[in-house]
C-alpha positions, -999 to 999 in steps of 0.1 A, spaced: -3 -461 -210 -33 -474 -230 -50 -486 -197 -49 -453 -183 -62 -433 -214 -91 -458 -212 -98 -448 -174 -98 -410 -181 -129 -393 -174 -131 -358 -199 -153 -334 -199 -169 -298 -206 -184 -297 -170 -199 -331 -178 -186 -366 -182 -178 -388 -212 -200 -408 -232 -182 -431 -243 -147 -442 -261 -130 -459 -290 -98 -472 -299 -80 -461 -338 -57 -485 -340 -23 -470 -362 -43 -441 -381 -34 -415 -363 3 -403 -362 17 -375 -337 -9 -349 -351 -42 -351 -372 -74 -336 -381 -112 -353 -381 -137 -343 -397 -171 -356 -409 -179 -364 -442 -214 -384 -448 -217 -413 -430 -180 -416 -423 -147 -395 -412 -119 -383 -430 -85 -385 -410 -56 -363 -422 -26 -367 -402 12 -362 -406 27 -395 -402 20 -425 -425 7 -459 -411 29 -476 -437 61 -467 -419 73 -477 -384 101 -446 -382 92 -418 -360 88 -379 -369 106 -360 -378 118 -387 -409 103 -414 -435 73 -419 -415 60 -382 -418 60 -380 -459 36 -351 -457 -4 -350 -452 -18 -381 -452 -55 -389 -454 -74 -419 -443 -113 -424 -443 -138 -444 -431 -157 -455 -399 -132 -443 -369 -130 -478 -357 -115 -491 -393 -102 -463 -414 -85 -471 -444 -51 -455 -462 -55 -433 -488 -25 -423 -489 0 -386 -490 -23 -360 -506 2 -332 -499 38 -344 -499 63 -323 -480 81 -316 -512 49 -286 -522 65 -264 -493 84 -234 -511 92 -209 -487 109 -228 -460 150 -224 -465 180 -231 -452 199 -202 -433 216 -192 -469 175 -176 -474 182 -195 -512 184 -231 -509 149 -249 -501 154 -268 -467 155 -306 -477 139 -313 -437 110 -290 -443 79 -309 -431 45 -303 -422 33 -310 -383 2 -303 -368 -26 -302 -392 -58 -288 -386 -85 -291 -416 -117 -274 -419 -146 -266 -446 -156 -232 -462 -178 -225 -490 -149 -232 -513 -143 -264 -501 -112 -275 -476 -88 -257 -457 -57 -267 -442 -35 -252 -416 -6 -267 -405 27 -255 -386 57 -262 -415 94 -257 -411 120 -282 -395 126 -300 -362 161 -296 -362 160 -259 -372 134 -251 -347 109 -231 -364 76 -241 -371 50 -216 -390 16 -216 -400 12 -218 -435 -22 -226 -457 -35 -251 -482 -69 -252 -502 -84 -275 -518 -121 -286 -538 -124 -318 -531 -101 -329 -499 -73 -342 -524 -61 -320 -546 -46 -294 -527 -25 -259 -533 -1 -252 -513 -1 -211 -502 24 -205 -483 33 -192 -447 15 -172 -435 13 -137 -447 7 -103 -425 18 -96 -391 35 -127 -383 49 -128 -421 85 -120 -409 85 -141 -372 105 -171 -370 83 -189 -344 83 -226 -333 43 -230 -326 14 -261 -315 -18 -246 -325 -39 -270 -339 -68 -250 -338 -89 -231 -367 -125 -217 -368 -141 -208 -399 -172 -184 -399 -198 -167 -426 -191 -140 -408 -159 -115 -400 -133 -126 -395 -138 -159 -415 -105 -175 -403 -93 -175 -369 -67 -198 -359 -47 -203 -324 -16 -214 -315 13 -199 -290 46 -192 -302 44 -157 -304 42 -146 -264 11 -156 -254 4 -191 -246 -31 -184 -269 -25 -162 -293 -54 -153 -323 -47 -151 -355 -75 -138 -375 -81 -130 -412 -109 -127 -441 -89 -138 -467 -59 -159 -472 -33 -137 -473 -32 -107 -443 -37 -121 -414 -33 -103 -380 -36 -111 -341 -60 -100 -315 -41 -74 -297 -41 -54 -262 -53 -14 -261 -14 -8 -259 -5 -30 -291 8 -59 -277 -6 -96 -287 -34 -103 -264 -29 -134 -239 -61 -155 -244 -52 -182 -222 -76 -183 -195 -62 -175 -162 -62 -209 -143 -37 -221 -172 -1 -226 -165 4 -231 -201 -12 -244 -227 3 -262 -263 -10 -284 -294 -44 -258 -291 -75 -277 -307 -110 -260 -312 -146 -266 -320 -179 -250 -326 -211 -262 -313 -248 -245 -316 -229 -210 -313 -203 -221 -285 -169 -228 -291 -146 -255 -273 -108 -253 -269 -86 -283 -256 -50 -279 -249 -23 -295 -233 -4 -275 -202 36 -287 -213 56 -313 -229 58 -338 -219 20 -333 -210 2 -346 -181 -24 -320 -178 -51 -316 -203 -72 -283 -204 -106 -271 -213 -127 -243 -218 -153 -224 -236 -162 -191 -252 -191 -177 -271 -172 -149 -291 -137 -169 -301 -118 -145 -278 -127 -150 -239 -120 -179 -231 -139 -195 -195 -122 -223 -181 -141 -255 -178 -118 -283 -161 -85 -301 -159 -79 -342 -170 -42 -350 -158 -27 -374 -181 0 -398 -186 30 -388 -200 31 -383 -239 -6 -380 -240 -15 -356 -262 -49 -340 -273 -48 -339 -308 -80 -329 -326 -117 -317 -311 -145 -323 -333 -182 -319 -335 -202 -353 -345 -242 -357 -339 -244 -334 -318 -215 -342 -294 -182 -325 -289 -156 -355 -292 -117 -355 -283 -94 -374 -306 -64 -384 -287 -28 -401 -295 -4 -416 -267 33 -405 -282 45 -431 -264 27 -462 -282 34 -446 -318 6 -438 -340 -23 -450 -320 -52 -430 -314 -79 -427 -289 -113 -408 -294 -135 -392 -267 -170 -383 -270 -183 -355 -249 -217 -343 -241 -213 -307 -236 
């Protein structure tokens, strides 16, 4: 499995640069971004545990920073145990497997944002549900989201937020709620509401040469915006594709994959649009691809 993640060739309608191995940083899901000279990592699984997700080895959002190639612990900054408003089916009693999966972090000009899917495995629901913080540490937990999707039990991927200086400053994607790529937009934290047809319906932003896409990750670059997804689980198709306006979406190319290999986290880094990857398979390790779109 790690031999053929090695051979892949990625790209925006151009080929790879170049690739590096994160050995045990990464978990099922994380985030990158930049910060100075070095990267900060948040993930939901712990390097410090060998059990699988859902269970001890996802104690909440983790964070680890550093060089990619040797990132260090720095251990839970939002334990599972902040999540307030996922229950058990008595609508009382707070759900002891409530979790967060799928983190996506980003920056405003209040500091960090986090989005992440919360709820439980075993329940099958996952929700998006928000987290600020000042300094990438601290956080405060805010809650599912609020607005049109307030009152849908969903079980969704997205791993994918934009943040703008512009309307609408959040935009995040995911499926789960008929579409494959559904928008969820918003200005503030608390009403958020989805791109939708002339008729009313939720607006299918997948573009058409997708069977299906899942675990949704975006990034902007000079004005252009770059989505990777994976077509199923288990995957063995990755998918790419552009837009300049957040909403349509060209298709750029197909990667088919091993089994398990999931995209995990596109970010931006000197220029280049990179591809942070995880092989389910071999547990918590990581892959990163850069691009040259």
């Amino acid at each position: 499995m790690k031999i053929l993640l090695f051979l892949l060739i990625l790209s925006f309608n151009v080929s790879a640069r170049a690739v590096s191995y994160l050995p045990g940083y990464c978990g099922a899901y994380a985030s990158v971004i930049r910060n100075g000279a070095s990267f900060d990592v948040y993930s939901n699984a712990s390097n410090k545990s060998t059990a699988k997700c859902p269970g001890s080895g996802c104690p909440g959002i983790v964070k680890y920073s550093g060089p990619l190639n040797s990132l260090v612990y720095k251990g839970v900054v939002i334990p599972n145990s902040v999540i307030n408003d996922v229950y058990l089916a008595d609508g009382v009693t707070l759900d002891p497997g409530r979790i967060f999966s799928r983190p996506v972090i980003a920056r405003d000009g209040l500091g960090y944002i986090l989005v992440s899917m919360v709820g439980n495995y075993n329940g099958g629901t996952l929700i998006p549900a928000m987290a600020t913080s000042s300094d990438g540490i601290n956080w405060n937990y805010l809650g599912k989201f609020k607005g049109e999707p307030e009152h849908i039990n969903t079980f969704g991927s997205g791993m994918a937020l934009i943040v703008s200086n512009t309307s609408p400053r959040y935009r995040f994607y995911t499926d789960g709620y008929g579409p494959k790529v559904a928008q969820l937009y918003s200005d503030g934290y608390n009403q958020w509401k989805f791109v939708r047809n002339t008729n009313g319906t939720i607006r299918e932003l997948k573009p058409a040469q997708w069977t299906g896409a899942i675990f949704h990750s975006v990034a902007e670059l000079n004005g252009v915006y770059y989505m990777v997804a994976s077509n199923k689980w288990p995957v063995t198709q990755w998918e790419f594709a552009h837009s300049t306006n957040g909403i349509d979406w060209v298709h750029e190319s197909f990667v088919n994959v091993g089994s398990y290999h999931k995209n995990v986290s596109l970010f931006t880094d000197n220029g280049t649009v990179n591809n942070l990857a995880t092989t389910y398979l071999s547990g918590s390790n990581c892959y990163r691809k850069t691009l040259n779109p």
